[in-house]
N, C-alpha and C positions, 0 to 999 in steps of 0.2 A: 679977369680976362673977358674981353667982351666974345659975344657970339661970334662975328667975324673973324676974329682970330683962331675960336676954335674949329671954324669951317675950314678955313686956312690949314690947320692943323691937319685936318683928316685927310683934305687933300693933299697936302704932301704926303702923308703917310701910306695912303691908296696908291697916290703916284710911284714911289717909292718900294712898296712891296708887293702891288699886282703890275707891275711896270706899262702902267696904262699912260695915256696922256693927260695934260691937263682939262680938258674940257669933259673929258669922259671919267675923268676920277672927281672932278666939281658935278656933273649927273649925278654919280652913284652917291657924293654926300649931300647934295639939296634929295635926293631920296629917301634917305635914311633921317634927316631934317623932318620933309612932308610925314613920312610914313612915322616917326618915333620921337619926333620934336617935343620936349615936355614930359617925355618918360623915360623911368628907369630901366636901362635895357641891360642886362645878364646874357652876356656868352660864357658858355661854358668850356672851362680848356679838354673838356671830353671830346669837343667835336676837334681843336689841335690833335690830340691823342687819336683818335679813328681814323683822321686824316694820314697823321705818321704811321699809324699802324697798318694800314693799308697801304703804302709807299712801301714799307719792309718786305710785304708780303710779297709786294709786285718785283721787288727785287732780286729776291733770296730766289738763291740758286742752288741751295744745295751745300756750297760751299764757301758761303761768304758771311760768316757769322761775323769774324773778327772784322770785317771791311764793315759790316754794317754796325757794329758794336760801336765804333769808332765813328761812324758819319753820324749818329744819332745820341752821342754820349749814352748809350744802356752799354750793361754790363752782357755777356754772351747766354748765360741763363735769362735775362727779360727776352733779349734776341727770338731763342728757340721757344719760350712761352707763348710770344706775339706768332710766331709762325707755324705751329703746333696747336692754336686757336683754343 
């Protein structure tokens, strides 16, 4: 696959799930190009997990284990784990 197509790639994928436009999702990947072109870059799904883990917290009410169990596929013990810190 040549480079191009994998530029291609990102941006739709930025397009896609930050639901930005296309010239602003083509920015953020000739960015990510300039700044990390030629290296191996490692995300870690820890920062997904803090992300989610902090959306639970911001949500939880007290009374919404089962509603959050269910929007985030965890079981009702991860739930009160996450919100119990």
């Amino acid at each position: 696959m040549s480079i191009h197509n994998d530029l291609d790639e990102l941006i739709g994928f930025t397009q896609q799930h930050f639901g930005i436009d296309q010239q602003s999702a083509r920015q953020f990947g000739m960015g990510l190009v300039k700044e990390f072109g030629g290296e191996y870059l490692y995300v870690s799904k820890r920062f997904a997990t803090s992300q989610r883990d902090k959306e639970i917290i911001a949500a939880f009410n007290g009374r919404n284990i089962d509603e959050l169990s269910k929007q985030y596929g965890l079981c009702a013990r991860q739930i009160k784990n996450i919100v119990n810190g």
